[in-house]
PDB file of N, CA, C and O in Angstrom, chain B, residues numbered from 101:
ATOM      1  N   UNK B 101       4.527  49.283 -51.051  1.00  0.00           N
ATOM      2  CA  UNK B 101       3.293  48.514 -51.141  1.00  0.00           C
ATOM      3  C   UNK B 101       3.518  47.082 -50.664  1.00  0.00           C
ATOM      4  O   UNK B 101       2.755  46.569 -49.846  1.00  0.00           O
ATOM      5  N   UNK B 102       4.861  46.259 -51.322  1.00  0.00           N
ATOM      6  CA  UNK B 102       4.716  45.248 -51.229  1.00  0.00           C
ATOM      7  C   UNK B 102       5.151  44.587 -49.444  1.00  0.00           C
ATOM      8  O   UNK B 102       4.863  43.531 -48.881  1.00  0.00           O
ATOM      9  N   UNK B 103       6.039  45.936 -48.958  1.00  0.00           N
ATOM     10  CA  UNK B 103       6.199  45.914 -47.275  1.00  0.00           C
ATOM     11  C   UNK B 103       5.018  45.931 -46.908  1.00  0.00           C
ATOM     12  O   UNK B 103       4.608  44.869 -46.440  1.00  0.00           O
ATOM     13  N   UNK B 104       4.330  46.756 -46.953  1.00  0.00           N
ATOM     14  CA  UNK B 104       3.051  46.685 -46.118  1.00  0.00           C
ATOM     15  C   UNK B 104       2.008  45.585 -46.052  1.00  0.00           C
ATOM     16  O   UNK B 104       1.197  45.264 -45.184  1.00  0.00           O
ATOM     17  N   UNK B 105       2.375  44.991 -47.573  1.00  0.00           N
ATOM     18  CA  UNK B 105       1.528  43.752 -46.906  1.00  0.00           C
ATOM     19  C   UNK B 105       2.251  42.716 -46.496  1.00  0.00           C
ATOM     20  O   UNK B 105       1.691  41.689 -46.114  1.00  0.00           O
ATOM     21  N   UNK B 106       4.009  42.877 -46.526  1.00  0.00           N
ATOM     22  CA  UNK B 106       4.841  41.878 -45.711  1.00  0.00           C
ATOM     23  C   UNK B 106       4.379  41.680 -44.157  1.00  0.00           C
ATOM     24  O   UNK B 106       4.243  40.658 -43.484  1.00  0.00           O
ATOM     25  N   UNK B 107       4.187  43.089 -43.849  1.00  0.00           N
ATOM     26  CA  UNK B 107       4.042  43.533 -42.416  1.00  0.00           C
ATOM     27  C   UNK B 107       2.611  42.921 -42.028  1.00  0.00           C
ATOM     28  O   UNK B 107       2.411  42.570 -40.865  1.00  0.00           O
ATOM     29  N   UNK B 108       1.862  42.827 -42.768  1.00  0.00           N
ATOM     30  CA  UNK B 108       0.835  42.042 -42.173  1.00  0.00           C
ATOM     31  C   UNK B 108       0.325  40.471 -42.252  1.00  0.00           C
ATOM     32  O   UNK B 108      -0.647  39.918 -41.735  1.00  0.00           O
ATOM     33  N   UNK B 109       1.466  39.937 -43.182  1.00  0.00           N
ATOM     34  CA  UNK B 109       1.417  38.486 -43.354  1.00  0.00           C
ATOM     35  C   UNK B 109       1.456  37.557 -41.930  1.00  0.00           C
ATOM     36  O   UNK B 109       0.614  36.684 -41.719  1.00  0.00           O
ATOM     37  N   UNK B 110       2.397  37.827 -41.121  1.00  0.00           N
ATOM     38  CA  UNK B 110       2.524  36.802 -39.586  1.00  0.00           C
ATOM     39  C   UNK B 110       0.711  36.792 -39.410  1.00  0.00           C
ATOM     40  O   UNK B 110       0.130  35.709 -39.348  1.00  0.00           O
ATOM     41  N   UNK B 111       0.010  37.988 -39.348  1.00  0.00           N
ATOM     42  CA  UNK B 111      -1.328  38.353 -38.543  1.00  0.00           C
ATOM     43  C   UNK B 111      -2.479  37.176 -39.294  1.00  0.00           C
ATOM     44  O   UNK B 111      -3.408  36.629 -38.699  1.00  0.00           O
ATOM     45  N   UNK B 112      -2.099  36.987 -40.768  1.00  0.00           N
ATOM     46  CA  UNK B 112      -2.885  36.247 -41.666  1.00  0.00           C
ATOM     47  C   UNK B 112      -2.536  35.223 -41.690  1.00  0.00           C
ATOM     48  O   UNK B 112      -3.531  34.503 -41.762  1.00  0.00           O
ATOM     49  N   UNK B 113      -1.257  34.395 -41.666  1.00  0.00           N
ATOM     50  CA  UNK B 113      -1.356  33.323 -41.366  1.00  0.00           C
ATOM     51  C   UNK B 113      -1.571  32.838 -39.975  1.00  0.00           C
ATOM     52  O   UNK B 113      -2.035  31.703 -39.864  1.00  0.00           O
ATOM     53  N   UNK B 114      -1.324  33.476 -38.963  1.00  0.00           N
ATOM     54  CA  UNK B 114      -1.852  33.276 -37.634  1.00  0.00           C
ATOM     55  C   UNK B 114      -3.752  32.656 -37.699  1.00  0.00           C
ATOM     56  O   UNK B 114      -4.219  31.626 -37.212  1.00  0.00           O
ATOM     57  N   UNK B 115      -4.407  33.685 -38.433  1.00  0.00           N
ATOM     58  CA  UNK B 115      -5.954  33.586 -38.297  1.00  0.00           C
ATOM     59  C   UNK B 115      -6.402  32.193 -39.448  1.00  0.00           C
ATOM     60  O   UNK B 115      -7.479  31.605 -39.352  1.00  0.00           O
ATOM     61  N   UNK B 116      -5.310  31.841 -40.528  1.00  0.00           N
ATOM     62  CA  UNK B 116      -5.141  30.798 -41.429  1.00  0.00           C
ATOM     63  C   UNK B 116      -4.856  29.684 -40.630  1.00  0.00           C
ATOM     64  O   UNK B 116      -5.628  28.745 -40.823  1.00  0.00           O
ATOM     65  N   UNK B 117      -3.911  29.486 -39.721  1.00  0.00           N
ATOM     66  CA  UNK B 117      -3.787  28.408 -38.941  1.00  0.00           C
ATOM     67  C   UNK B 117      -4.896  28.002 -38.133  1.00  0.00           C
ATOM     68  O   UNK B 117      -5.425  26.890 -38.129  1.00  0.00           O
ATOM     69  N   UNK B 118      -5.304  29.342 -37.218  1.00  0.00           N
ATOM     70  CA  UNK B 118      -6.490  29.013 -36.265  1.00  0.00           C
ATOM     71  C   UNK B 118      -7.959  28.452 -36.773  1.00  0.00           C
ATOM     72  O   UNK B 118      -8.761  27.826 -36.080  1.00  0.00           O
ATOM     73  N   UNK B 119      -8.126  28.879 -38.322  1.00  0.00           N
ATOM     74  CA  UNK B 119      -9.324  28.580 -38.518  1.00  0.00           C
ATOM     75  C   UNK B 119      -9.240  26.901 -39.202  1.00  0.00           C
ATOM     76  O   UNK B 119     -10.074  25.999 -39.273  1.00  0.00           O
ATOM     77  N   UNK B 120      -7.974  27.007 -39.586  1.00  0.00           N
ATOM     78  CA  UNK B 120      -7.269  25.248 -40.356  1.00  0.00           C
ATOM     79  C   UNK B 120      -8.037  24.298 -38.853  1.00  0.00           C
ATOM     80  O   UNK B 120      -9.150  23.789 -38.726  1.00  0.00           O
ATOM     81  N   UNK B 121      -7.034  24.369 -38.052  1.00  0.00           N
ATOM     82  CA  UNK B 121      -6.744  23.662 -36.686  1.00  0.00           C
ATOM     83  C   UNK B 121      -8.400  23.595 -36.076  1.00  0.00           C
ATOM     84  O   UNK B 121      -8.688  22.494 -35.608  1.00  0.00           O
ATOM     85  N   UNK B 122      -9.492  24.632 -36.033  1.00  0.00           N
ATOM     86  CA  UNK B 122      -9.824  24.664 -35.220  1.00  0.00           C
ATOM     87  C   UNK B 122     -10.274  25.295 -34.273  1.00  0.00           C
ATOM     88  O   UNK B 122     -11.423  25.502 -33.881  1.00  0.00           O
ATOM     89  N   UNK B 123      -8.886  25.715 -33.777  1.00  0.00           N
ATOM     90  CA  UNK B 123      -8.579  26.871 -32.717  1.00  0.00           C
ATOM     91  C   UNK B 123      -9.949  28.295 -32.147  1.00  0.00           C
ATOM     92  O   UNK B 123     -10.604  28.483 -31.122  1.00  0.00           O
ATOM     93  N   UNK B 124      -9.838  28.894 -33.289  1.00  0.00           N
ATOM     94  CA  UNK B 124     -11.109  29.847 -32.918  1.00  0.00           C
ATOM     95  C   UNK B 124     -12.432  29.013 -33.448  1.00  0.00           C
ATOM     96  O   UNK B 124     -13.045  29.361 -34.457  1.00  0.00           O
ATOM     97  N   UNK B 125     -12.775  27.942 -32.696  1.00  0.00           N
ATOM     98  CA  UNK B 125     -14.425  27.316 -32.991  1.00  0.00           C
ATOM     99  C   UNK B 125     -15.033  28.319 -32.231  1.00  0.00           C
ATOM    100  O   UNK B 125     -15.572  29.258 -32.817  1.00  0.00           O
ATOM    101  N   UNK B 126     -15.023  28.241 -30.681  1.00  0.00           N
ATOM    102  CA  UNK B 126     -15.555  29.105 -29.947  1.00  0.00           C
ATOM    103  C   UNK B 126     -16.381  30.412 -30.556  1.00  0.00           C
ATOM    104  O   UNK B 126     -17.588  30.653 -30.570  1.00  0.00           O
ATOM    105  N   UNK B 127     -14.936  31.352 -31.183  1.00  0.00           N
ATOM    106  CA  UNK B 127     -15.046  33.288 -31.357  1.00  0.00           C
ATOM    107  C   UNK B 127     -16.193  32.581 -32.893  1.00  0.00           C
ATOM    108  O   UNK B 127     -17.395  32.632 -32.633  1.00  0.00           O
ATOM    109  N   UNK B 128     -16.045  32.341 -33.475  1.00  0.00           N
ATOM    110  CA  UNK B 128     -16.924  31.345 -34.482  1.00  0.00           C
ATOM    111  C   UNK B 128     -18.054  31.443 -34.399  1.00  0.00           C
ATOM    112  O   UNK B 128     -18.705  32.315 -34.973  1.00  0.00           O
ATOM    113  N   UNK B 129     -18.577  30.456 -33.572  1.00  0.00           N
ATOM    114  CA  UNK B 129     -19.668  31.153 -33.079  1.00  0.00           C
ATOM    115  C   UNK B 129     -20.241  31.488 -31.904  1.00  0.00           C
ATOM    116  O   UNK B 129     -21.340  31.047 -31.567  1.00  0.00           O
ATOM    117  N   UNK B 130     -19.397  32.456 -31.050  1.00  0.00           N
ATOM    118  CA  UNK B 130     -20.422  33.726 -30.576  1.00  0.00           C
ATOM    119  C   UNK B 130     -20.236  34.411 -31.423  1.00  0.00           C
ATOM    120  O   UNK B 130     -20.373  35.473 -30.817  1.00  0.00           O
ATOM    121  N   UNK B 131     -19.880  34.863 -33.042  1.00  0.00           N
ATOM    122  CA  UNK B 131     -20.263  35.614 -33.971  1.00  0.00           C
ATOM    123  C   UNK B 131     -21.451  35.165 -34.727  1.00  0.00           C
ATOM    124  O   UNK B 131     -22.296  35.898 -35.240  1.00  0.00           O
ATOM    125  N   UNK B 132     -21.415  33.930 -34.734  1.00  0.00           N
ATOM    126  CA  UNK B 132     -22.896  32.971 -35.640  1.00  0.00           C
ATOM    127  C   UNK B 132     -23.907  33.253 -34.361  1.00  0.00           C
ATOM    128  O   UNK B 132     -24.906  33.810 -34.817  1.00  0.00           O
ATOM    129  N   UNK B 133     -24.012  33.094 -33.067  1.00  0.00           N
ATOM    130  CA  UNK B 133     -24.478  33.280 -31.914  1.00  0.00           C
ATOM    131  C   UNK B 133     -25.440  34.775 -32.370  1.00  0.00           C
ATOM    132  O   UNK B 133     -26.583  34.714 -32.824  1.00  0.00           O
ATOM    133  N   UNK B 134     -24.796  35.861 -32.162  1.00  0.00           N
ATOM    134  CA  UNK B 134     -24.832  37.105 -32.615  1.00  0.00           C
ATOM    135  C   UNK B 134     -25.395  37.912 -33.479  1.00  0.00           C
ATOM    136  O   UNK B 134     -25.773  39.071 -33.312  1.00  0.00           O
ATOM    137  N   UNK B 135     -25.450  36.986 -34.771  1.00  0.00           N
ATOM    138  CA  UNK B 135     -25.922  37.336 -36.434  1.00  0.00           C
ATOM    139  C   UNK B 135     -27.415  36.408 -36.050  1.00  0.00           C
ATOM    140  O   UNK B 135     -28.536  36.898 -35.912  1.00  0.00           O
ATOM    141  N   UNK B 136     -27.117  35.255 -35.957  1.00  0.00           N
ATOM    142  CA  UNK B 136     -28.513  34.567 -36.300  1.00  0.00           C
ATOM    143  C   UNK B 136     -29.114  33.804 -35.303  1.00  0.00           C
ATOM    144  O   UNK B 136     -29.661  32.758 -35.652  1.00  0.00           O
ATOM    145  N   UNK B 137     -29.118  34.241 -33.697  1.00  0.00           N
ATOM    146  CA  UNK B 137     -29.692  33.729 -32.992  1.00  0.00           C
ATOM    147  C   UNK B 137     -29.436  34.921 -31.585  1.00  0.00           C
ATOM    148  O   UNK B 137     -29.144  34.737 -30.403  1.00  0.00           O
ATOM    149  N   UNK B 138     -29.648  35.886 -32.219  1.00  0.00           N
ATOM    150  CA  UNK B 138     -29.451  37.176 -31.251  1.00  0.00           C
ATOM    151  C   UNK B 138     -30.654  37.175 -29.960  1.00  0.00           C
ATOM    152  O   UNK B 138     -31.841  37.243 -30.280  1.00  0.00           O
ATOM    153  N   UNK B 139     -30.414  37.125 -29.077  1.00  0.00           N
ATOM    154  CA  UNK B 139     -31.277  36.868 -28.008  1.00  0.00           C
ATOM    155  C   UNK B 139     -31.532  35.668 -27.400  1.00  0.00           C
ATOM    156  O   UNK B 139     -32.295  35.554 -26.441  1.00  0.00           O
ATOM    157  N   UNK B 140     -30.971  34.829 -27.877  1.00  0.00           N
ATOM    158  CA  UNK B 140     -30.472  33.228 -27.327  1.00  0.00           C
ATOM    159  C   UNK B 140     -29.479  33.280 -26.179  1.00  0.00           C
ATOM    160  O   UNK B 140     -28.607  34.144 -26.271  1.00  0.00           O
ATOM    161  N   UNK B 141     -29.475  32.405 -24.995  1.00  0.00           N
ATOM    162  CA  UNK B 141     -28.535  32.267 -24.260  1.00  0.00           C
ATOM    163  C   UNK B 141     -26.892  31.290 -25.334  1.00  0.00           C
ATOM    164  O   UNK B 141     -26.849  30.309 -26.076  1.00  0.00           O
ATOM    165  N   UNK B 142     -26.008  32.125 -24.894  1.00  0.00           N
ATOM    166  CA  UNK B 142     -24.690  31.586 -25.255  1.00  0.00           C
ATOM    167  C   UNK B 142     -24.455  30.860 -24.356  1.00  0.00           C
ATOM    168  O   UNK B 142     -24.753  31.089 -23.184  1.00  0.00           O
ATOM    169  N   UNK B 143     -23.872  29.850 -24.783  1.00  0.00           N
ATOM    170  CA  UNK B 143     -23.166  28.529 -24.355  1.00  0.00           C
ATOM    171  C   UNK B 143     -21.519  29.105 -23.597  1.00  0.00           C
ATOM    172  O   UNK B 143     -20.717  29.381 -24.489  1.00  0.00           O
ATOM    173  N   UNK B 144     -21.065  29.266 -22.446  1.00  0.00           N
ATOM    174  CA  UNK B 144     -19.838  29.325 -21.656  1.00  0.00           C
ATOM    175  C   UNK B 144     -18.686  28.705 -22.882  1.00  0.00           C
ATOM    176  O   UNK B 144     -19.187  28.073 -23.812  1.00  0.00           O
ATOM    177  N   UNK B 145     -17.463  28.858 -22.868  1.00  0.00           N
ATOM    178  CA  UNK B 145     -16.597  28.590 -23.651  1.00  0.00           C
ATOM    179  C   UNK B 145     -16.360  26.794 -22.999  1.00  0.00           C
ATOM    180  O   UNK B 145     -16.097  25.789 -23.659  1.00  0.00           O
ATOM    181  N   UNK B 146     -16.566  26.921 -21.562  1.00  0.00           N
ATOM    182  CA  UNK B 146     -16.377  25.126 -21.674  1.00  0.00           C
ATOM    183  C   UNK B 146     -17.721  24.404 -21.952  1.00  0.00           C
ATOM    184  O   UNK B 146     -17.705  23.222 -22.297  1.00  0.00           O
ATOM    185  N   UNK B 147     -18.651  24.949 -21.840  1.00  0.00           N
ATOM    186  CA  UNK B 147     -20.078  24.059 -22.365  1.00  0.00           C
ATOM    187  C   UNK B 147     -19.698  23.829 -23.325  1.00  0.00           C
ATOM    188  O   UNK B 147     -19.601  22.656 -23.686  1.00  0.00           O
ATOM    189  N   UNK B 148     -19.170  25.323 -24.467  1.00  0.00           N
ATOM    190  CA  UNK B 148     -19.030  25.233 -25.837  1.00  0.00           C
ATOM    191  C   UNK B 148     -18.130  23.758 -25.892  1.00  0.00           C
ATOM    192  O   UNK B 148     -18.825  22.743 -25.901  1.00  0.00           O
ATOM    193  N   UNK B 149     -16.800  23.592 -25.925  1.00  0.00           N
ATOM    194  CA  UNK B 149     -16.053  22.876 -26.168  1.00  0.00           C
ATOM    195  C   UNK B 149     -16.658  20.868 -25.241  1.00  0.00           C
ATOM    196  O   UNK B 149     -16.173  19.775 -25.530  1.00  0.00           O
ATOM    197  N   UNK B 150     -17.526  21.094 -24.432  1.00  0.00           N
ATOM    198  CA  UNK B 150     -17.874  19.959 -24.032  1.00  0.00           C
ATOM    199  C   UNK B 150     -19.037  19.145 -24.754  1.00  0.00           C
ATOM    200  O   UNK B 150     -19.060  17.914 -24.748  1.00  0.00           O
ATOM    201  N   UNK B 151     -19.778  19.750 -25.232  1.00  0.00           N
ATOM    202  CA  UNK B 151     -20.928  20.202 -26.239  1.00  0.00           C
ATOM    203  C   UNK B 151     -20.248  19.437 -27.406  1.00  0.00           C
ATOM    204  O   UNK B 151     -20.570  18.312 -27.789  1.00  0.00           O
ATOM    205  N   UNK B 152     -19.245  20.225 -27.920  1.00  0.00           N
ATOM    206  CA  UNK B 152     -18.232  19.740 -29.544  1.00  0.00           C
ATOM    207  C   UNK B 152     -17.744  18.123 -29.094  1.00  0.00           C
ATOM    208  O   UNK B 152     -18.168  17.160 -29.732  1.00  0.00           O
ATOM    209  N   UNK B 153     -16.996  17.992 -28.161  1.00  0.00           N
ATOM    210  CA  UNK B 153     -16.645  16.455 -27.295  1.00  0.00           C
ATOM    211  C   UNK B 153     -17.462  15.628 -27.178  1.00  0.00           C
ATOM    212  O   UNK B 153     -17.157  14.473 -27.473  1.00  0.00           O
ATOM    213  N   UNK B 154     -18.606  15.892 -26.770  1.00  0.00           N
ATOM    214  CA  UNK B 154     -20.027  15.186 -26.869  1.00  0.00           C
ATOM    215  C   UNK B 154     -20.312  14.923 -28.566  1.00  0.00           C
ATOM    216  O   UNK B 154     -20.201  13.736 -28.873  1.00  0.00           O
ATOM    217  N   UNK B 155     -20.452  15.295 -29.021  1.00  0.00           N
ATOM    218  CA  UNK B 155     -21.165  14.796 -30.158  1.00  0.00           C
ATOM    219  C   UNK B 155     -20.153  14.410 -30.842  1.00  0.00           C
ATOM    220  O   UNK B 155     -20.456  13.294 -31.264  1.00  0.00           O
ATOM    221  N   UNK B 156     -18.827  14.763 -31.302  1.00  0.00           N
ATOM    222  CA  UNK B 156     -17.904  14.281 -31.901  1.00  0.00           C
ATOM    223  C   UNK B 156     -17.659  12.404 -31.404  1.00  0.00           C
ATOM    224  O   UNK B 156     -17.199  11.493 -32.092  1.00  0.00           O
ATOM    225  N   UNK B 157     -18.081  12.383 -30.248  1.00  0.00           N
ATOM    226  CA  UNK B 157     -17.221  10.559 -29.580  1.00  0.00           C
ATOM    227  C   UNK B 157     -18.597  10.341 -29.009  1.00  0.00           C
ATOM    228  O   UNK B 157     -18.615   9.781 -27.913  1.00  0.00           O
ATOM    229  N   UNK B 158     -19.720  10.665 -29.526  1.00  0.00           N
ATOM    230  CA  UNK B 158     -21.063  10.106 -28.815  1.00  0.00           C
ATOM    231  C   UNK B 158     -21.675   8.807 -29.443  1.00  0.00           C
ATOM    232  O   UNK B 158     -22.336   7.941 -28.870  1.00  0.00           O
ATOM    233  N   UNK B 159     -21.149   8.908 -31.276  1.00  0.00           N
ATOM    234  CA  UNK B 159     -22.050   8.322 -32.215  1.00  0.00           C
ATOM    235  C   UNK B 159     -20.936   7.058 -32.782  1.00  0.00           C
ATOM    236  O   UNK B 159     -19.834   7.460 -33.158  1.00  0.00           O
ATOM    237  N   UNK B 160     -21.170   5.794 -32.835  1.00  0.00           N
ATOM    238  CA  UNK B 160     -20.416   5.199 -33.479  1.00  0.00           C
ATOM    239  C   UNK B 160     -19.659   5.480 -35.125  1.00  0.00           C
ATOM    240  O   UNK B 160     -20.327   5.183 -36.115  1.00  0.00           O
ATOM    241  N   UNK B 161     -18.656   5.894 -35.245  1.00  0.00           N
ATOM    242  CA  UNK B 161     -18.018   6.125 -36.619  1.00  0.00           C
ATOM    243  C   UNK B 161     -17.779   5.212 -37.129  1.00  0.00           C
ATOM    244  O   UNK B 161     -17.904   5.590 -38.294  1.00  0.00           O
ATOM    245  N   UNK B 162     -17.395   3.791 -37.203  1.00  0.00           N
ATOM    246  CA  UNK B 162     -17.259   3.407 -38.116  1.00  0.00           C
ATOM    247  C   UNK B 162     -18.733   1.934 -38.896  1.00  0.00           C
ATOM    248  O   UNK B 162     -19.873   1.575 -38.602  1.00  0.00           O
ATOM    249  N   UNK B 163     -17.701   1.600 -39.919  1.00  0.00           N
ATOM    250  CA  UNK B 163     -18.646   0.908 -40.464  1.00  0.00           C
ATOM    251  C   UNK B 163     -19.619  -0.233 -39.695  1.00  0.00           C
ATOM    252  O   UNK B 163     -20.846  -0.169 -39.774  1.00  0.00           O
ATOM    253  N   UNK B 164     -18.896  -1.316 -38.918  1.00  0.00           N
ATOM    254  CA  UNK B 164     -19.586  -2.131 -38.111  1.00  0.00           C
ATOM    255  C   UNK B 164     -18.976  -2.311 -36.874  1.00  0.00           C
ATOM    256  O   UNK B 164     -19.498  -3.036 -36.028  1.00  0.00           O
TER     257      UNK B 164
END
């Protein structure tokens, strides 16, 4: 029992890192894409990520 879920630990922290970091924003949502806006045009994976760049460094962050 307790091998088998040894054997699948690398796979879980792999998808633990990616979702920590970031990494799968994209697969993210074309699944949110999918569920709750089914029949919408999807955004290309670099719109996606230029899109996130844009609004992240568009708006002044700090206080003054």
């Amino acid at each position: 029992m307790i091998r088998e879920e040894l054997k699948h630990l690398p796979k879980h922290l792999w998808r633990y890192l990616r979702q920590v970091t970031g990494d799968d924003a994209y697969e993210r949502y074309i699944t949110h894409q999918k569920q709750a806006h089914a029949g919408e045009p999807v955004l290309t994976r670099p719109q996606f990520f230029k899109l996130r760049q844009d609004e992240k460094w568009s708006k002044v962050s700090r206080c003054c």
